[in-house]
N, C-alpha and C positions, 0 to 999 in steps of 0.2 A: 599447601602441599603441592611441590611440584608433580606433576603425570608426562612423562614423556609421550611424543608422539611415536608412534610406531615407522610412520616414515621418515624420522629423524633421528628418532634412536632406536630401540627394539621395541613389544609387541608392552602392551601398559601390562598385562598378568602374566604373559609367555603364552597364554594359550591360540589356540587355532581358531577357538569360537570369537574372542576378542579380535582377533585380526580380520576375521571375516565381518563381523558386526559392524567395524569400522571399515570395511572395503567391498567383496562382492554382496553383501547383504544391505548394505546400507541403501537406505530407500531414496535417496538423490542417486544413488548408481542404479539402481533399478530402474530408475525414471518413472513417467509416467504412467505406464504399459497400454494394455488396452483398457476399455475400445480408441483413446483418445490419438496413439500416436498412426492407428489404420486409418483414422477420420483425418486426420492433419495431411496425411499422405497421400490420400485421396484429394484432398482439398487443396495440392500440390506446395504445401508450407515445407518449408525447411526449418530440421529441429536446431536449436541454438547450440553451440562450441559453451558447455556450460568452464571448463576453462579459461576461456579467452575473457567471457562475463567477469571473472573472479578477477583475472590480471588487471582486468580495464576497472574495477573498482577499486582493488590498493589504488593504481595509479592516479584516480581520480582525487581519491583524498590524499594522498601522498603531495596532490599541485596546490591542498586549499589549504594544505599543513604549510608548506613551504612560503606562499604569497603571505601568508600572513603570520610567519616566522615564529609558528607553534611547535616545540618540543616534541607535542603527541596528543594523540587523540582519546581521550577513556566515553567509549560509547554504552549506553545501559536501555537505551529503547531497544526492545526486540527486533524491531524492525530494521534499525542503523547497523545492529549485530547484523543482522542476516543480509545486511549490503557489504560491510566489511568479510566478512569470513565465509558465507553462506552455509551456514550451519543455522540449525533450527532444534529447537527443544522445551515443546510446550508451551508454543508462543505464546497463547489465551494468557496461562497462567504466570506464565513470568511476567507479564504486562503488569500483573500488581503483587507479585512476590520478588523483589529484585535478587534472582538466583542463578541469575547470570549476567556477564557484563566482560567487556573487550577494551585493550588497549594496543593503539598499534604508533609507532614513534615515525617520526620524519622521516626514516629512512627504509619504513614499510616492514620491520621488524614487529609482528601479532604475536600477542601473548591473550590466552581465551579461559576466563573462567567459569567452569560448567558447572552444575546440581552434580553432586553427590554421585560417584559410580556410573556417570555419564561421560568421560572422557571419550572414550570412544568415537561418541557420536561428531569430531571431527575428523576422523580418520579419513574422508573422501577428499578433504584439502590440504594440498600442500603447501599451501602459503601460508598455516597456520603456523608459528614456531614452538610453540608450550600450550600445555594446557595445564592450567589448574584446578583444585577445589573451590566453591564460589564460596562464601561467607557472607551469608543474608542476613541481616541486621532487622528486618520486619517482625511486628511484635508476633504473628504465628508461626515463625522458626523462634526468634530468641526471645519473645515473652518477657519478662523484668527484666533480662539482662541484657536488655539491647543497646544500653549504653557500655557497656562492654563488648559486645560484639560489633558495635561502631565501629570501636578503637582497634579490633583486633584486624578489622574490615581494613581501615586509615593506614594502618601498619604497613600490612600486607602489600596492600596497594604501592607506597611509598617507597617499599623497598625495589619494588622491578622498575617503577619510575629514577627511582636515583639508579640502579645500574645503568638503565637505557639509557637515558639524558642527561645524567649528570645530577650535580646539586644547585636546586633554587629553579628547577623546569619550570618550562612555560606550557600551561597544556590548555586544551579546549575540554569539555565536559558538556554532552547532550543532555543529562537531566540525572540531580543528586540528589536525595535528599539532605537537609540543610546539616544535619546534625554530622553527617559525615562528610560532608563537605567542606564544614569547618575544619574536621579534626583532620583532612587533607593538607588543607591550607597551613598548616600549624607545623607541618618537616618544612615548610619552605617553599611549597610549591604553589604558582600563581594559577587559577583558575579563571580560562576565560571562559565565554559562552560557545558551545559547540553545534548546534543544533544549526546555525549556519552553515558551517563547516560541510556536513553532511546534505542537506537541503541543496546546496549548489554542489556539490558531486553527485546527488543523483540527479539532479537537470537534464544533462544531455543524455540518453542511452544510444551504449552504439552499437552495431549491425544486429549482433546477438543480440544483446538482450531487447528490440525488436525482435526480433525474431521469436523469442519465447514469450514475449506481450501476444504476437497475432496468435502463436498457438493455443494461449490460455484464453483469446477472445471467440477461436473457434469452439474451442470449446464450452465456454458463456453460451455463443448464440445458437450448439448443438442445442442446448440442454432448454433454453427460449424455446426452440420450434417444435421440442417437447414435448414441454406444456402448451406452449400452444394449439397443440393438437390435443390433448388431455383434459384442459379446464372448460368448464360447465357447471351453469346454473346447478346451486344444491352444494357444491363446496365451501366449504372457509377458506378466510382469507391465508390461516395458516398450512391448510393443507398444499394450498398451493406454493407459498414457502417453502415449505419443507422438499417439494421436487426441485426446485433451484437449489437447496444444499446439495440434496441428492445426485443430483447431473452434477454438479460443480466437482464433487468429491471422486465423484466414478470417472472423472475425466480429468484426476490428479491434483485436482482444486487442493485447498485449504481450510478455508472460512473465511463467513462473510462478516462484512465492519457493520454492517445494519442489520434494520428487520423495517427499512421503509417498504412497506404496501398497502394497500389501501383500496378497498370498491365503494361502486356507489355515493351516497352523501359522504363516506370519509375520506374522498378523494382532495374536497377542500374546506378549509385551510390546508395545507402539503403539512408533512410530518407526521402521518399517523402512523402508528408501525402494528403490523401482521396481528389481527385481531380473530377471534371465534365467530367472527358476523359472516353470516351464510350470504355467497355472491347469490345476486338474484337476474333474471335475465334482461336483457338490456341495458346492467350497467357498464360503466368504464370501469375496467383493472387496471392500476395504475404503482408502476413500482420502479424501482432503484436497486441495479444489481449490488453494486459495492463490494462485489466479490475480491477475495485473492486467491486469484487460479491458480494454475499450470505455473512451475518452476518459481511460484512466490509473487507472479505478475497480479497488478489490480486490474481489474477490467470494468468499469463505473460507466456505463449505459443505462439509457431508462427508459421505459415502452410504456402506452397506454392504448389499453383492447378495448372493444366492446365482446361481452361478454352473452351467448347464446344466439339468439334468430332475427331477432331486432337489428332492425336499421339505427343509427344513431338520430335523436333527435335534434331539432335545431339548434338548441343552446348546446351539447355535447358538440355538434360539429363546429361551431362557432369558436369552444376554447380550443381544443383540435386546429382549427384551421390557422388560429395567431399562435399558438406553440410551434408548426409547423413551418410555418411562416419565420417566426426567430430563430430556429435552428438552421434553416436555410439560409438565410442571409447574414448570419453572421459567423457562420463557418466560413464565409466567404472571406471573412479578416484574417484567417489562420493563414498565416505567411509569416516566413521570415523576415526579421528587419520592424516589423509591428511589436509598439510600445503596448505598455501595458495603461498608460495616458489615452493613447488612441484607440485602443478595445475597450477602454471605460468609456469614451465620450462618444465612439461612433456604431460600436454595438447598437441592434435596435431590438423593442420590446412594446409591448402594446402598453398605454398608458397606465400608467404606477397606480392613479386614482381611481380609472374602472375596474381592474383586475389585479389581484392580489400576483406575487412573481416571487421565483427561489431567489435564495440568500446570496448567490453570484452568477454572473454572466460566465465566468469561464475557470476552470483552475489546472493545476497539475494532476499526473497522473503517474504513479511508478508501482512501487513496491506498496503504497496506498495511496490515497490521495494525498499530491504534494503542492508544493510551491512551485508556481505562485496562486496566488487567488486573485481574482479581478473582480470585481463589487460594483454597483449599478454608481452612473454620476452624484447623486447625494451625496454617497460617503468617499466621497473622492478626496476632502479636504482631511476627516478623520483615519483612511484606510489608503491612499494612493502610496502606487510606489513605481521605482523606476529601474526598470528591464525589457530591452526590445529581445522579442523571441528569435529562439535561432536554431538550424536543422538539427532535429535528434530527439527537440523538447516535446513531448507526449502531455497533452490539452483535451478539458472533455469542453464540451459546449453545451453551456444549460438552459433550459426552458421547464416552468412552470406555469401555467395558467388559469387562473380558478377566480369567478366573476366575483365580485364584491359584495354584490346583490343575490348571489348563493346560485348553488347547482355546483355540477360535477365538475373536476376540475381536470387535466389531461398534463403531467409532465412526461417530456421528452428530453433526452442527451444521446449526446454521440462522445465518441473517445476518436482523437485525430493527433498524427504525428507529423511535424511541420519537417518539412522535405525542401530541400536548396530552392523548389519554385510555387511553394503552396503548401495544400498539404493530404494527407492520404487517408481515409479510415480505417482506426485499428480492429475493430470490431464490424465487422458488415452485416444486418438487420433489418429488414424492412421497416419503417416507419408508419407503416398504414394502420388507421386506428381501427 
């Protein structure tokens, strides 16, 4: 079922509450509020032209539709929607209910299918053209009959594809399930892989949406100095969690992609996530924001405290000081024109056989963690790939370090945006353990 947009055609019920839902009430037109945009302002940042963000992403994939002479784009990750259209609705849950999903064609023409009595919730963009009813085909909407609501799904689909493109289109698709993918495939239409597509349009960000990464990172590091001033011996590890959603959320945040945290001995091996174990005094906290803050931005930094009146002892200063040491110097690669060959092979790290190390040297940063990922020299033959970085691309820089021979372990990251001559911190943080 078609739903008209209200700023394309009239209001979707006629009423004033629907108009307003989709315009001054809508919570992207509200923005952030307080306390986050008086801290931003104090902090002399400039809020982003969330406008100019929307233009500059059609056109992004409107260049990755045309070099590679796709029809059109059908996106169904949450997160690809919310680059294309920037609209949001339930992101958690439509990650595994597919109930909603976007198509927009070569010539930048969106068509948006939303959950049920949700149209609305695009009302704040105008670059949206249609919106429709979505048609979930997941056995907890359609139960036994989901091979019937495949089909009705396939249909539906097929038919704004053949207006828009014609018959026998070429399109890209970020991620289908099989079954209706086929019955896509089956009006005529060629499916290629999309998730490229999307990956290299959000690559470069430009002015804005910098601009709304550093604000969501102020925000991050508000809500860091916190807790920081908050945590002490006698907490869990979740209590302390839970104030990083808390600051994240009250300063317009989202949710976070993890729950890595960790004190004490389950600092190493890395990967423990947010446990009931009561910090105790002198150990390392050690954690990974992985948030998506402010206006949809990730902001992936990672600290490691010591926690109450204790001095760190020697082997705590020890991983501490080669964490510290890798983050330093190999932020120093972050420049323009540097391969993703030469941040594998010239990256430095304390030796692989004394001390255990995270799963990469460096990766992307956007709307979550993106492309690319750069991986230690071993897997250079099985994982390398070929891209020199270039101004706008947003990189975090990783350190792990946890002795082989056991004790505490200390990860450290920064979030950096590679600038015409180097490059610049998204997030700014003290590093001191």
């Amino acid at each position: 079922m078609l739903l008209p947009m209200h700023h394309k055609h009239v209001d979707g019920d006629g009423t004033a509450e629907f108009s307003a839902a989709g315009n001054d009430l809508h919570h992207m037109v509200l923005g952030p509020g307080e306390p986050a945009v008086s801290e931003w302002t104090r902090a002399g940042l400039r809020l982003p032209d969330l406008e100019s963000i929307r233009s500059y992403r059609v056109a992004r994939i409107q260049e990755q539709l045309r070099t590679r002479g796709y029809d059109g784009i059908l996106v169904m990750d949450p997160l690809n929607i919310r680059y294309m259209t920037d609209t949001t609705n339930m992101q958690i849950w439509v990650m595994h209910n597919a109930a909603r999903y976007a198509f927009m064609t070569a010539d930048g023409f969106i068509s948006l299918w939303d959950y049920e009595n949700c149209e609305f919730l695009a009302g704040h963009n105008k670059r949206i053209d249609e919106v429709r009813t979505s048609i979930c085909s997941t056995y907890f909407i359609a139960g036994p009959r989901f091979h019937e609501v495949a089909r009705r799904w396939a249909d539906d689909l097929a038919s704004v594809i053949s207006d828009r493109c014609g018959p026998n289109a070429r399109i890209a698709v970020d991620q289908v399930n099989f079954l209706e993918g086929k019955m896509l495939e089956e009006h005529g239409i060629t499916i290629e892989r999309g998730q490229e597509i999307m990956d290299r349009a959000r690559l470069v960000k430009s002015a804005d949406e910098l601009d709304a990464m550093r604000c969501a990172g102020h925000a991050c590091t508000s809500t860091m100095a916190d807790i920081r001033d908050q945590v002490e011996p006698g907490m869990t590890e979740t209590q302390v969690w839970s104030m990083l959603h808390a600051g994240n959320i009250r300063r317009g945040g989202e949710w976070i992609e993890t729950q890595i945290l960790a004190s004490g001995p389950r600092t190493n091996p890395w990967f423990q996530e947010a446990s009931s174990r009561v910090i105790e005094n002198g150990d390392i906290l050690a954690y990974d924001t992985d948030l998506v803050g402010a206006y949809g931005m990730c902001i992936d930094i990672s600290r490691s405290w010591i926690i109450g009146d204790k001095p760190p002892d020697p082997t705590q200063q020890r991983v501490y000081d080669l964490a510290l040491e890798q983050i330093n110097r190999n932020i120093e690669l972050m420049r323009p024109g540097m391969t993703l060959h030469e941040l594998t092979h010239r990256a430095w790290a304390p030796p692989v056989e004394d001390y255990r190390h995270y799963s990469v040297l460096f990766h992307g940063v956007g709307l979550c963690d993106e492309w690319p990922s750069v991986y230690f020299p071993a897997a250079w033959d099985a994982w390398g790939q070929d891209y020199a970085l270039e101004p706008g691309v947003v990189m975090t820089v990783e350190a792990f370090v946890g002795s082989r021979a056991g004790g505490q372990g200390v990860k450290l990251e920064e979030q950096v945006v590679i600038t015409e001559t180097g490059c610049e911190l998204v997030a700014d943080y003290p590093l001191s353990l």
